[in-house]
C-alpha positions in Angstrom: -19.2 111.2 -10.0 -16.2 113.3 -11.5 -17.5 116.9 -10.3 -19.4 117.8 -7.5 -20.6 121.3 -7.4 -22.1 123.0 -4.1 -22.8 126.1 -2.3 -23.8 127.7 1.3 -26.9 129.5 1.3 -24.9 132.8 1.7 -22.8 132.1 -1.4 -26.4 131.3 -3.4 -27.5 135.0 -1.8 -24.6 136.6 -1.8 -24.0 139.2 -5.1 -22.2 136.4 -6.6 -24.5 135.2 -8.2 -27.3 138.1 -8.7 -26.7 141.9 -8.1 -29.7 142.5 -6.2 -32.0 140.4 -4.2 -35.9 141.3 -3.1 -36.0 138.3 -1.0 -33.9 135.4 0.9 -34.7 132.7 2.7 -33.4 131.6 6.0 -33.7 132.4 9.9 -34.1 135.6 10.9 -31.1 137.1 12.1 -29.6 140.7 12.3 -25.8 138.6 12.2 -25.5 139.3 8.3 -22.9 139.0 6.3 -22.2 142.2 4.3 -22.8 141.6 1.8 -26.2 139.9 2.4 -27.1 143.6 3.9 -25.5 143.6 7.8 -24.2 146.7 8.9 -27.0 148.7 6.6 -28.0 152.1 7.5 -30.7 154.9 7.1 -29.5 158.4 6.5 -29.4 159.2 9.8 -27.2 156.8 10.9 -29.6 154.5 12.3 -28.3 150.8 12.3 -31.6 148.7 10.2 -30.4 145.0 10.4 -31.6 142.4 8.7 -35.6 143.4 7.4 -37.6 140.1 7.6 -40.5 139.6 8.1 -42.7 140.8 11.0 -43.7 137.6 13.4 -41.1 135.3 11.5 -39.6 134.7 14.9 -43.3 133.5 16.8 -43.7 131.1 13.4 -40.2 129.4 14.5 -41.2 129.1 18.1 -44.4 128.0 17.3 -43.4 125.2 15.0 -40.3 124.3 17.2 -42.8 123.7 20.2 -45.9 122.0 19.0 -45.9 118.6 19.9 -47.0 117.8 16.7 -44.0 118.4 14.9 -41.0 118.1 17.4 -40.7 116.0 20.4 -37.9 116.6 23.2 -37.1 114.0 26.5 -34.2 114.3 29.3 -31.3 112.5 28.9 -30.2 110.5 32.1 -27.6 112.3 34.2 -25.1 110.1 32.9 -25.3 110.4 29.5 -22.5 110.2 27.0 -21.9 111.2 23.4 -21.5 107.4 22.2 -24.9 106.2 24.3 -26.4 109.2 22.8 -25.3 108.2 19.0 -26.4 104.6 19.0 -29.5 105.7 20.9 -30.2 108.6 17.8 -28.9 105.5 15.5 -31.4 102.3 16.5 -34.5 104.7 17.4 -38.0 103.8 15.9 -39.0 105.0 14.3 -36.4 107.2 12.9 -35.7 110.6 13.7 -36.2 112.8 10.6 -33.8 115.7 11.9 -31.7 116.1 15.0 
């Protein structure tokens, strides 16, 4: 492979790319770059944030704790980054996302 050609998700939303954008995907968060719409406000001054969708946030929770899709356990109380690596690295079955 001569080239390799890559982006962050705020570079693919930025206004580098399109002018203007109905739509972009990613976690809800008011901690925008400019850019992508942070610091926005109405004529009265009021600060509007990032405008996503309305119950975005319970979907994440609710996906993040159903035991269906995630799992979690307690790590002994001496735990270390290494034990915790080749723990990660020899589990079965695999882990599909840390």
């Amino acid at each position: 492979q001569q080239l390799k050609v890559s982006a962050s998700g705020h570079e693919l939303g930025s206004g580098i790319l399109f002018g203007a954008r109905v739509g972009f995907s990613g976690t809800p968060s008011n901690l925008l770059p400019m850019d992508l719409g942070g610091f926005q406000h109405d004529a009265q001054g009021n600060f509007l944030g990032c405008q996503y969708e309305p119950g975005s946030d319970g979907k994440i929770i609710h996906v993040l704790t159903n035991p269906a899709v995630t799992t979690s356990r307690v790590l002994a109380d001496n735990w270390a980054p290494q034990s915790l690596l080749r723990e990660i690295a020899s589990a079965q079955p695999p882990p599909h996302a840390l």
